[in-house]
C-alpha positions as CSV (number, residue, x, y, z in Angstrom):
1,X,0.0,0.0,0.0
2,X,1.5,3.2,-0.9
3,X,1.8,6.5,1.8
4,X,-0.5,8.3,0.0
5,X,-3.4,5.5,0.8
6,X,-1.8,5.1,4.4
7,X,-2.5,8.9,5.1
8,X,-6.3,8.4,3.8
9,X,-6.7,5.2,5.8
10,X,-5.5,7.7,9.3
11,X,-7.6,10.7,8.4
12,X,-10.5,8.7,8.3
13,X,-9.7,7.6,11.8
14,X,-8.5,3.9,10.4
15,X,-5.8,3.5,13.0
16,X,-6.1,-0.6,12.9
17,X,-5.9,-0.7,9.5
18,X,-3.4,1.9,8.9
19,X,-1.2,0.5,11.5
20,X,-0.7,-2.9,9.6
21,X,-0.1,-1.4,6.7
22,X,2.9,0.5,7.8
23,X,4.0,-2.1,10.1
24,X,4.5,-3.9,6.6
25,X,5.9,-1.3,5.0
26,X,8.8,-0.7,7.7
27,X,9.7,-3.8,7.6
28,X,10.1,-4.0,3.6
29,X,13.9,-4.2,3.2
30,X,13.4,-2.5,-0.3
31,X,12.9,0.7,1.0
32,X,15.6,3.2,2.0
33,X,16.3,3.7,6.0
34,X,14.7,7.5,5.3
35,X,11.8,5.5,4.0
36,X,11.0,3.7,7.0
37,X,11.8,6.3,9.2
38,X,9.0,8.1,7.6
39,X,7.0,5.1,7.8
40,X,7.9,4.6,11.7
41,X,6.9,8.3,12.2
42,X,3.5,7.9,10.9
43,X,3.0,4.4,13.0
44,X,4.1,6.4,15.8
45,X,1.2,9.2,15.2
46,X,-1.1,6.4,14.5
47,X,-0.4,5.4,18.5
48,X,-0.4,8.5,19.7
49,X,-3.9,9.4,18.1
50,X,-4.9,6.1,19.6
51,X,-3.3,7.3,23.0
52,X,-1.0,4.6,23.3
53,X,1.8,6.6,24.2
54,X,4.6,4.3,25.3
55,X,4.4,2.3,21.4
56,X,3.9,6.1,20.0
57,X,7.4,6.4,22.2
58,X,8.9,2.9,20.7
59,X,8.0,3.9,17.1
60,X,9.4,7.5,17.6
61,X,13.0,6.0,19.0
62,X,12.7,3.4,16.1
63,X,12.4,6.2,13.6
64,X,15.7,8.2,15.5
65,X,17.6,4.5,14.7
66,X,16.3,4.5,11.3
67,X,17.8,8.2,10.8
68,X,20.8,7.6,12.2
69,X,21.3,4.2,10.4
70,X,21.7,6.6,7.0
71,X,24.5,6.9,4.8
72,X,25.4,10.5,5.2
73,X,27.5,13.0,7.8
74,X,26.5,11.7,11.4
75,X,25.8,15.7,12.3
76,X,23.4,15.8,9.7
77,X,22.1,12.3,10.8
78,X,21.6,13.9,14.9
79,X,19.8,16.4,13.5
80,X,17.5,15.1,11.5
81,X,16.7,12.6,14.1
82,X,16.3,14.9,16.8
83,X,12.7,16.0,16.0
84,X,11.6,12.3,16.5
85,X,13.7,12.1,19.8
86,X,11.6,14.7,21.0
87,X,8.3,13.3,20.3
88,X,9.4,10.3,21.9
89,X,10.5,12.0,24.8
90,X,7.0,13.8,25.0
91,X,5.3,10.9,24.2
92,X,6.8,9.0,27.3
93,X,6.3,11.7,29.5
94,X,2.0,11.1,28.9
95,X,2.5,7.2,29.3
96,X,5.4,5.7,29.2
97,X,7.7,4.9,32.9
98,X,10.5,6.5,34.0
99,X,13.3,4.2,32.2
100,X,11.5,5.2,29.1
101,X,12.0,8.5,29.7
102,X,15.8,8.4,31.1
103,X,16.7,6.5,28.0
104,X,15.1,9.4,25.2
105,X,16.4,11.9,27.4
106,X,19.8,10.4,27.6
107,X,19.8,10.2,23.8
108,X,18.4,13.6,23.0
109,X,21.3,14.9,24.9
110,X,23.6,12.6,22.8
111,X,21.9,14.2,19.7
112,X,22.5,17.1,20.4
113,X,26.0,16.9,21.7
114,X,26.7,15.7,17.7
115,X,24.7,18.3,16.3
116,X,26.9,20.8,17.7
């Protein structure tokens, strides 16, 4: 299923559905790591909208490995990651525990560190 059908499925409120779909997708070893790191993004909305905030968490860290996982300048990589870090971190803070939120925390500031 391409993105494009993924995004209908979610703004028509088919979070089951949509889920699957990407779940699929991510773990198609034909696309690019940017690919599925766009892909683990949108799974992590998909929880979040569901308010299941600790898998919104997982999928937003898995997105940050994804990133980073690139071929390109590792600064480059932190930063682009760091926007998913973030979410993650915010996403743990509404329902995750506290070792969830230690270990986004702890790898924010590493992202940050290399984006400097």
């Amino acid at each position: 299923m391409s993105l494009q059908e993924i995004v209908v499925l979610i703004h028509d409120g088919e979070y089951g559905r949509a889920i699957s779909s990407l779940e699929h997708e991510v773990s198609n070893e034909s696309r690019s790591p940017l690919e599925r790191a766009e892909y683990c993004t949108w799974l992590a909305e998909c929880h979040r909208r569901l308010e299941d905030y600790k898998m919104s968490g997982d999928w937003y860290l898995e997105a940050v490995k994804r990133v980073l996982s690139q071929q390109k300048d590792l600064k480059l990589r932190a930063k682009e990651a760091l926007p998913a870090c973030d979410k993650a971190l915010e996403c743990y803070r509404q329902g995750g525990d506290s070792v969830d939120v230690l270990v986004a925390a702890k790898l924010k500031q590493n992202l940050l560190g290399l984006v400097k």
